[in-house]
Every structure is written in structure tokens, then in C-alpha cells.
C-alpha positions as CSV (number, residue, x, y, z in Angstrom):
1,X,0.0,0.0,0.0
2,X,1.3,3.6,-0.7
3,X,2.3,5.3,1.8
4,X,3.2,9.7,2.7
5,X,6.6,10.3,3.5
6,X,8.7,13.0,5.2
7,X,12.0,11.6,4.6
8,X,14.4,14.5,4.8
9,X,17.9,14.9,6.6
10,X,18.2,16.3,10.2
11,X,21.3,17.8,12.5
12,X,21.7,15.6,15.9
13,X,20.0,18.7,17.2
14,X,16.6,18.6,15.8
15,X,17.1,21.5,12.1
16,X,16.7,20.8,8.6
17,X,18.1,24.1,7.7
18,X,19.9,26.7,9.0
19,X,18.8,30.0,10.7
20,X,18.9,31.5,6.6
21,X,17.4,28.4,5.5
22,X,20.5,27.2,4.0
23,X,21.1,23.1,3.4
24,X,24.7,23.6,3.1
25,X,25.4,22.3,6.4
26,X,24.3,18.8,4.7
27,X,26.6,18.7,2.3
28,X,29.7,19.5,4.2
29,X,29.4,16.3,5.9
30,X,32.4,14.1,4.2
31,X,32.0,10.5,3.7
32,X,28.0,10.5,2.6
33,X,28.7,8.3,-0.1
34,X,25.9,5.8,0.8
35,X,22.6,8.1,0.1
36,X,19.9,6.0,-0.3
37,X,18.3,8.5,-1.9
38,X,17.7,7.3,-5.3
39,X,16.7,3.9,-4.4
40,X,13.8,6.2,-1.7
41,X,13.1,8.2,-5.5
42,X,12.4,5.3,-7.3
43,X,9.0,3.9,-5.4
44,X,7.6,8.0,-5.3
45,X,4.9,8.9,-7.4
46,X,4.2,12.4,-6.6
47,X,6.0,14.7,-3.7
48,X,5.5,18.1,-2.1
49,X,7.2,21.1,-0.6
50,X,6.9,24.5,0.5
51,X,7.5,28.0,-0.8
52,X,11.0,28.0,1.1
53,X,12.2,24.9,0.3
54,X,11.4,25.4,-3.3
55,X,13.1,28.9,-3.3
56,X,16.0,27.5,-2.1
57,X,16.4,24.6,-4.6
58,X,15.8,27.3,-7.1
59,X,18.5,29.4,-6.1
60,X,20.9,27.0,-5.0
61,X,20.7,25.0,-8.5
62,X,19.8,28.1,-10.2
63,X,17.0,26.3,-12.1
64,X,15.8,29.1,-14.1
65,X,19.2,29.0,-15.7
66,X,19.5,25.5,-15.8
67,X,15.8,24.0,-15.3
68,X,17.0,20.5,-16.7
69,X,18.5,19.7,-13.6
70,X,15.5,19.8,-12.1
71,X,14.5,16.5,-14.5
72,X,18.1,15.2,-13.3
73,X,16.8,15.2,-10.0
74,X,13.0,14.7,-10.4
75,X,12.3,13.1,-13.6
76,X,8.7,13.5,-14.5
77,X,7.3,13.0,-10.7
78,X,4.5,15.8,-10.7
79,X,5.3,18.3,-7.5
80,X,2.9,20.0,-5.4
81,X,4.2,23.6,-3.8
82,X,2.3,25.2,-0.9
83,X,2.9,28.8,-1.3
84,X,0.5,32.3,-0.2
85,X,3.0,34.1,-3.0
86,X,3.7,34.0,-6.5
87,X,7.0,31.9,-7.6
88,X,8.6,31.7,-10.3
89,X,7.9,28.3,-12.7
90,X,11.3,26.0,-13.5
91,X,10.1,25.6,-17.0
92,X,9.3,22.3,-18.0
93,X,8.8,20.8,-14.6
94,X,5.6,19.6,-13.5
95,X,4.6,22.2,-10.5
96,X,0.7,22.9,-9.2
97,X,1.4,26.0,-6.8
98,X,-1.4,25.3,-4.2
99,X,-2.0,26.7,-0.9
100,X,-4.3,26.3,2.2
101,X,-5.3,22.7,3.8
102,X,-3.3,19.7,2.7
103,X,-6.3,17.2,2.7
104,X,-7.3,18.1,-0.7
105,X,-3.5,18.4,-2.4
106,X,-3.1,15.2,-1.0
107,X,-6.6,13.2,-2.5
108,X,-4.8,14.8,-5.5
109,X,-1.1,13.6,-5.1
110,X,-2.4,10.1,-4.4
111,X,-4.8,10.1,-7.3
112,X,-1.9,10.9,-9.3
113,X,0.8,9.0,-8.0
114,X,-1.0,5.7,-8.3
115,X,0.3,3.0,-6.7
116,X,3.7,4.8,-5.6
117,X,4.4,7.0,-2.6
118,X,4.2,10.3,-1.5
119,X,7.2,12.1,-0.2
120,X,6.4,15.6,1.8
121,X,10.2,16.9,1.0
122,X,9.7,19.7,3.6
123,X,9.7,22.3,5.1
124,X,8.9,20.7,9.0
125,X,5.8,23.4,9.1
126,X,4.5,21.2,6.1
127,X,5.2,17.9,7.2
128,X,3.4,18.7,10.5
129,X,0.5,19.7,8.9
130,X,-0.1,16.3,7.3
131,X,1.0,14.6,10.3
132,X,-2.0,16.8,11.9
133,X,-4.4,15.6,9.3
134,X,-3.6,12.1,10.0
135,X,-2.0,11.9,6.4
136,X,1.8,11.4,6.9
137,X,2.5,7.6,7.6
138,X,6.0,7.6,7.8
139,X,8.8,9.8,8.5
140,X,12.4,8.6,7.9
141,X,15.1,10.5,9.0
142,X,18.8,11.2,7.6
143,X,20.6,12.2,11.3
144,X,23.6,13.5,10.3
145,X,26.4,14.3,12.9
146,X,26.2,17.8,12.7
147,X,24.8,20.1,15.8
148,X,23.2,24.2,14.5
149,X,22.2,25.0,17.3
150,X,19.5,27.2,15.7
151,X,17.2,27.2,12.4
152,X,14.1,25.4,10.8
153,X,13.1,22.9,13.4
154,X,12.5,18.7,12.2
155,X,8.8,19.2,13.1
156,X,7.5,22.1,14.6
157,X,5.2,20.7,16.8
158,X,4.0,18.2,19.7
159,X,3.2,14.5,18.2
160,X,3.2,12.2,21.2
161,X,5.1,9.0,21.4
162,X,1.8,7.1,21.0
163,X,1.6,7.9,17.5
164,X,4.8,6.9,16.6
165,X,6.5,3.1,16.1
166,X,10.1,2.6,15.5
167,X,10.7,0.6,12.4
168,X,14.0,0.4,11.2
169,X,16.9,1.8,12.4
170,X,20.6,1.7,9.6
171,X,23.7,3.2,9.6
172,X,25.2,4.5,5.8
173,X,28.2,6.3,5.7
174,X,27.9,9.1,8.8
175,X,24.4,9.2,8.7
176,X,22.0,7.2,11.3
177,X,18.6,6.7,9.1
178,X,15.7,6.0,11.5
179,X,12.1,5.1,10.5
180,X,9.1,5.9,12.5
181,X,5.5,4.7,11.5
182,X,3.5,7.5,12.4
183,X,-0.4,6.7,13.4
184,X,-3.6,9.0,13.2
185,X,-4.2,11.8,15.6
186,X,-6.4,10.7,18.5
């Protein structure tokens, strides 16, 4: 059965970003040569993310210049962005800017993505919001031995230990991957 990912990288400390919203923490980390990243790609039939995250893979890949990289990356997949602004389009991707509750986009992603998964890419603020809908079933997390200290926080709220079940725990390279199966809201 399909399921609705978060699978994103995190500092020992909790951040998926820095305090200007900056990845490059993530790839400073030597020895990540064992991303499983393509093999995760491979079973995802739609995905999401928000305005900042998509601003910052815009700039930092300078896809309007270059907007085939964003096929290198993405293929086809269709991509949802939640947004309250107007963005710029990487031209020939597959983008729906969409805003407000996630319980529609998502009877859309699914319908579109078949049989294949769902992967909320980020930002935390998103990722909660499906978790708070009941919609996110799993969240598998990249720790990476790096401490911020400050920035965009993993998940920026309260989900209680009830709704969440350790699956699989894996060490690649520096990187700790952990899987939690994450239930409905009470």
C-alpha cells in the first residue's frame, strides 16, 4: 500500500536548515557516499514542498538558468508547492502551486501517484500539517552528525510517542537513518 513520506535529513539537534534556511550544512558532511536516496526516489509517485524549500532549490541549482536539472533530479514526478506568494515556474517541470489545507492536495497527489508514494520533502511546518491531518504515515530521517544550534526545526510541533512506532533503524556512511511509522491523531 502507498504510503506519505517525510524523509528528509536532520542535524543531531533537531534542524533541517539553518537560521537563513540554507542546506549547506548537509553537504559539508564528508563520507556520505551511501545516500539512499535514489533507491527512496524510485517507489515516489508524486511529492510536495513548501515555498521556502522550493526557493532555495531554485536558487541554489539556479534552475531558471538551468531548469534540466530539475529532470536530473525529479524526472517527471509531478510536485505539489504550498505557497501564499507567486513563484517563479522552472520551466518544464511539473509544478501545481497550491495553498491552504493539505487534505485536498493530497486526494490529488495520491490520485496521481498511483500506486507509488508520497514524499512531503519539507519544510517541518508542512510535514506537520499532514501529520496533523492524520495523512503522513511515515517519517524517515537522515541524522547527520552535525549540531546548529538554531534554524528550521524537524517538526515544529507536539506528536506524542503514541503515534509513533520505530521501524527500522541503519547506519550508511555518517548518517543514522531512522524510521518511524506515524499513526492518526487521537
Amino acid at each position: 500500500m502507498p504510503k506519505t513520506q517525510y524523509y528528509t535529513a536532520t542535524t543531531v539537534d533537531g534542524f533541517i536548515a539553518d537560521e537563513n534556511n540554507s542546506l549547506d550544512w548537509l553537504f559539508a558532511v564528508e563520507g556520505d557516499s551511501d545516500n539512499p536516496f535514489a533507491e527512496f526516489f524510485a517507489d515516489v509517485g508524486a511529492f510536495c514542498m513548501g515555498a521556502t524549500t522550493y526557493l532555495w532549490v531554485l536558487e541554489h541549482d539556479a534552475l531558471l538558468d538551468r531548469p534540466l536539472k530539475w529532470a536530473d533530479y525529479y524526472g517527471d514526478v509531478p510536485c505539489w508547492v504550498f505557497t501564499h506568494r507567486d513563484l517563479p515556474r522552472i520551466p518544464g517541470a511539473d509544478l501545481t502551486f497550491v495553498s491552504g489545507d493539505v487534505r485536498p492536495v493530497h486526494e490529488a497527489m495520491t490520485a496521481t501517484a498511483r500506486d507509488k508514494n508520497i514524499w512531503v520533502v519539507g519544510g517541518g511546518e508542512l510535514a506537520g500539517s499532514f501529520a496533523d491531518a492524520g495523512l503522513l504515515d511515515e517519517l524517515i530521517l537522515g541524522v547527520a552528525p552535525v549540531s546548529l544550534g538554531a534554524g528550521a526545526p524537524l517538526l515544529p510541533r507536539r506528536i506524542p510517542s503514541s503515534r509513533m512506532s520505530l521501524g527500522k533503524v541503519e547506519q550508511r556512511g555518517p548518517f543514522a537513518y531512522l524510521t518511524y511509522q506515524i499513526g492518526p491523531p487521537a
